[in-house]
N, C-alpha and C positions, 0 to 999 in steps of 0.2 A: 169714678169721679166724673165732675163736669169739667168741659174741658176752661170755665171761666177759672175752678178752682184748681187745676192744673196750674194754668200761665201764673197762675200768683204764688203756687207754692215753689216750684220749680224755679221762678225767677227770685223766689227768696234762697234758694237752695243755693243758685249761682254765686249770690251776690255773695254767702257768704264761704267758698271759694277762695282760699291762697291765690296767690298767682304762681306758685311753683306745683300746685294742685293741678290747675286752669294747665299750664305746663307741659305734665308729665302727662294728665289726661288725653290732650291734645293728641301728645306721640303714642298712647297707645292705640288708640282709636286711628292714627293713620299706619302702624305695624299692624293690626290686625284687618285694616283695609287690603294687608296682601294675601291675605286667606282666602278673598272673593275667590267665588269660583273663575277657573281659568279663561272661559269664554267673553266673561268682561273683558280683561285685558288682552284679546285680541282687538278690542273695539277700538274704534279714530277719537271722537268725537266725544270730549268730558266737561259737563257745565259741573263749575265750583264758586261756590258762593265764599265771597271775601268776608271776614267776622265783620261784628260791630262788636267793636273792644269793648266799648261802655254798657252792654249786654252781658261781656263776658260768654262771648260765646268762643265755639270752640277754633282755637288757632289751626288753617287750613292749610296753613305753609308749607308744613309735613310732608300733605295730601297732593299738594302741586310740585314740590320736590320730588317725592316720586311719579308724578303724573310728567313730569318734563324729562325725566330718569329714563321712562319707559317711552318714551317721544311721542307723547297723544298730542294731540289739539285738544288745547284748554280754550273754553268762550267762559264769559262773567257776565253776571245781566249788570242792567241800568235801569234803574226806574225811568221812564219815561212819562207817566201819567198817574194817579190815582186809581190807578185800576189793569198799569202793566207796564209791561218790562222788556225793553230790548237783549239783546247780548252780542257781545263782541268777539272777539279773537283776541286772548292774551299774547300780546308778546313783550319781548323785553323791555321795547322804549313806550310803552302803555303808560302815560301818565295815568295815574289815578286822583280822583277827589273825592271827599266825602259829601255826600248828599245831606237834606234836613234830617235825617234819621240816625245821620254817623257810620251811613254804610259805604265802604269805599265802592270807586266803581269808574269806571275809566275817560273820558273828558273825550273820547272821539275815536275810530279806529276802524275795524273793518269788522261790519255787522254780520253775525250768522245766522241763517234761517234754522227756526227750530224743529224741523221737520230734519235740520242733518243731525241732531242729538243722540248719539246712542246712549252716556251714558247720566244721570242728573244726581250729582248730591245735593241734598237736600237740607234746609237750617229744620232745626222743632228747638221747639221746648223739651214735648213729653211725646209717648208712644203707648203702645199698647201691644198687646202679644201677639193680636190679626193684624199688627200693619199699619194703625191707624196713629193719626200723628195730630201734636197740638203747634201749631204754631202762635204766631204772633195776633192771628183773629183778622187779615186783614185780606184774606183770602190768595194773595199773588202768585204763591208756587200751586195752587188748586189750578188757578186761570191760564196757568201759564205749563201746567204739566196737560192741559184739555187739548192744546195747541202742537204737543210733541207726537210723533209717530205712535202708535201704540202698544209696539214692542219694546219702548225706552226702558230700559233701567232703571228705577228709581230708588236710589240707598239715602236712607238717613243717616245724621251722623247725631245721635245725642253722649253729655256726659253721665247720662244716670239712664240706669235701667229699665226697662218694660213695666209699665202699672199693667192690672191683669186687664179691664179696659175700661174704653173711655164710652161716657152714657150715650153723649148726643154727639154719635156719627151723621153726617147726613150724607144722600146722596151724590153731592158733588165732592165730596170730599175724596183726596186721591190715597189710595192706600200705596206703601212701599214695600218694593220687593224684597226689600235688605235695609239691615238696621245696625249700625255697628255703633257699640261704647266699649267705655277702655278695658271691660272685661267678657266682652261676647260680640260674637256675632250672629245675629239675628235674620232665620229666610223665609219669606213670609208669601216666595214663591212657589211654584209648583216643579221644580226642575229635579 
């Protein structure tokens, strides 16, 4: 499929989504986050992206419960511009706000270069079996994973499973290492 007719059906998929579905999804997709291979979680350094509820995307609370559990450095972007994105350092007294888009994101704090990123979860829509991922169409985690070291991590996190692929890859487009939903986990690396 194309990845225009992905975002429309997937985002009809969402919508129509329990919230005790949205839920239960959530928790299993952050349980089997502890499958990751062992070498991830010796790493510092974990960018997690806050949902946008009105998406109905996937609840990361889970993901940062155990991410605070296991005592990493969590950073969260910011949009900053039409075309990129800061990121900070979560900590406890992090106010957050919602942006035009309804993405939370934190109001001021202490910025982190993304060159210290080991590891990036990442929002989609859809995926594909090599890696390839549909997001929102607006390119920001493409621009914004060009900018991270080149041995970062990069795991998606979708609620529905691998389409066999997507038509129109292009070259910038970043593929991911790892892809976890409530019923798999997906390696799309060489290890």
């Amino acid at each position: 499929m194309l990845k225009k007719d992905l975002r429309s059906h997937y985002k009809d998929l969402r919508k129509n989504l329990s919230e005790d579905a949205l839920l239960n999804a959530s928790l299993s997709i952050a349980n089997r986050a502890l499958h990751l291979p062992g070498f991830i979680w010796n790493l510092n350094y974990f960018h997690l992206f806050l949902p946008i509820t009105e998406q109905r995307e996937i609840d990361t609370s889970f993901i940062l419960s155990i991410l605070q559990g296991k005592d990493k450095t969590v950073v969260i972007p910011k949009v900053i511009s039409p075309t990129e994105m800061a990121h900070y350092l979560l900590l406890d007294n992090t106010r957050l706000i919602k942006n035009k888009w309804n993405i939370p994101e934190p109001v001021d704090g202490i910025e982190i270069e993304v060159e210290k990123l080991d590891v990036v979860f990442i929002p989609l829509l859809s995926f594909d079996k090599k890696g390839n991922r549909v997001g929102y169409g607006k390119g920001f985690y493409d621009r914004f994973l060009d900018l991270c070291k080149p041995d970062v991590v990069k795991i998606g996190l979708s609620l529905f499973e691998a389409e066999e692929v997507i038509k129109d890859v292009y070259p910038h487009d970043k593929k991911m290492d790892y892809c976890i939903t409530p019923n798999k986990l997906y390696s799309f690396s060489k290890d």
